[in-house]
Legacy VTK file of the C-alpha trace (Angstrom):
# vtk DataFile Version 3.0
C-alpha trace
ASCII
DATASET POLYDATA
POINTS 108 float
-0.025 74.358 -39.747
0.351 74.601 -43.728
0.129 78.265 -45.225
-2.191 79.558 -47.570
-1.491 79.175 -51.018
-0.734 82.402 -52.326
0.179 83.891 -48.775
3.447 82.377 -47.980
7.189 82.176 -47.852
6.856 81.435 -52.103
3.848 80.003 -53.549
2.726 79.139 -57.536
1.182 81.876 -58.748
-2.665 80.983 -58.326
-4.443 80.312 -55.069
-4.750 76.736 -54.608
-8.974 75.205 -55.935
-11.421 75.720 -54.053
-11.296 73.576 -50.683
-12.449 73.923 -47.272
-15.572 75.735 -45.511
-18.001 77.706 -47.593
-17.720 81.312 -47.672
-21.084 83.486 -47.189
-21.013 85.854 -50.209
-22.378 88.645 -47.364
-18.917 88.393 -45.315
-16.912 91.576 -45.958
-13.659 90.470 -45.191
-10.806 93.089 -43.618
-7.111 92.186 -42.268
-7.534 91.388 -38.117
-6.153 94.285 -36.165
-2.303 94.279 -35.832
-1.660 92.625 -39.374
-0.335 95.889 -42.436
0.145 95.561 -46.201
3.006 96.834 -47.247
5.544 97.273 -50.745
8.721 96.199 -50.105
10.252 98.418 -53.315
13.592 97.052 -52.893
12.199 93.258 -53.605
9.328 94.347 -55.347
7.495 92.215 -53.443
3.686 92.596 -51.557
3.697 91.283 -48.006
1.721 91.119 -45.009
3.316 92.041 -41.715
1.894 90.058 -39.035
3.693 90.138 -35.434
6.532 87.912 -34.927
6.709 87.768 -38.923
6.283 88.811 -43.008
4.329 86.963 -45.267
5.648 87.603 -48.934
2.278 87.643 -51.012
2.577 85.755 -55.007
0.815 85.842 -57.776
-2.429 87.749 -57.701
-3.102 87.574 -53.778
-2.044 90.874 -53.227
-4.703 91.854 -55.493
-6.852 89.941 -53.508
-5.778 90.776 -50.395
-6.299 94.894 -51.370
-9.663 94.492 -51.854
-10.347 93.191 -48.497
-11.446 96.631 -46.598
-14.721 95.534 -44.483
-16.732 97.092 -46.966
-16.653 94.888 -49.708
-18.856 92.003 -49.471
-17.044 88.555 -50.963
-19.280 88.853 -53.821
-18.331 92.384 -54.609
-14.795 91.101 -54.505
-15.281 88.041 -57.020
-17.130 90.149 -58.952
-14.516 93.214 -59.319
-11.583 90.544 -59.750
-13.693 88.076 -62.435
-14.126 91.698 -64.897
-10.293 92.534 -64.270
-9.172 88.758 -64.876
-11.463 87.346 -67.571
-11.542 83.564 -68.060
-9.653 83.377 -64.411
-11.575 80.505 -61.990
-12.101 83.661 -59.575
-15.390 82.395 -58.437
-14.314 78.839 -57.163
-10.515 80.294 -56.286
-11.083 83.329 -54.547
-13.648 82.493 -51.583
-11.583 79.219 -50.606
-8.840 81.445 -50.703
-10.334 83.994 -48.285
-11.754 81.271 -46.262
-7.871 80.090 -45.691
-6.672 83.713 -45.034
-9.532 83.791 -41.985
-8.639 80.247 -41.238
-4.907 81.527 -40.178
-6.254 84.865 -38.508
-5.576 87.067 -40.932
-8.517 88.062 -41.895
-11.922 89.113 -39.779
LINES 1 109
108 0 1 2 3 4 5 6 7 8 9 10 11 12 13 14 15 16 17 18 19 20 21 22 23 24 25 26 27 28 29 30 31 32 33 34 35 36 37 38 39 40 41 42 43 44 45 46 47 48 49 50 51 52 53 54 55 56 57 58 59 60 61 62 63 64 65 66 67 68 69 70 71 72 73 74 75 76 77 78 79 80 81 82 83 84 85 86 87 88 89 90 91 92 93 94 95 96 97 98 99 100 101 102 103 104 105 106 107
C-alpha cells in the first residue's frame, strides 16, 4: 500500500494532483482515535504518531493536517489555506489529499 504524498517517510514538497474519490466539501475531517501530532524539535520535523509507527509530515501537510479538528468543514479548510497560500492549486490539491489521508485511516 503506497503512502500519501506529503505524509510519508520523505515526500516532494506538494501533495500529489488531485486523484482518487471526491471529497464532500461538508466532511469535517479529524485524526482517527489513537493517531497524535507532534514536533519533533530536535529534527524539526512534523509527524504523525500512529501505533506501530511515525509518519514524518513534508512540505505544507502539516499545515494541512492542523487544520483537521472535526470542526472544520473541507471547504473551510481550502478556503483558510487558498488566503494563506495565494496562487497555490489548494482547491484541486488539498481534498485529494485528505481523501488519501482517510483512505489510510488516518483521518475520520
Amino acid at each position: 500500500m503506497s503512502q500519501p504524498p506529503g505524509a510519508s517517510t520523505r515526500t516532494d514538497d506538494r501533495p500529489a494532483p488531485a486523484a482518487g474519490p471526491a471529497v464532500d466539501p461538508a466532511w469535517r475531517p479529524a485524526l482517527s482515535p489513537g493517531i497524535m501530532p507532534r514536533r519533533d524539535r530536535v529534527r524539526e520535523a512534523d509527524l504523525l504518531v500512529l501505533p506501530e509507527r511515525v509518519v514524518v509530515l513534508t512540505g505544507r501537510a502539516a499545515d494541512i493536517v492542523r487544520l483537521c479538528d472535526g470542526r472544520r468543514e473541507v471547504a473551510a479548510i481550502v478556503g483558510e489555506l487558498a488566503d494563506r497560500f495565494p496562487g497555490a492549486p489548494v482547491p484541486d490539491e488539498v481534498p485529494a489529499f485528505l481523501a488519501r489521508l482517510r483512505e489510510q485511516g488516518w483521518l475520520r
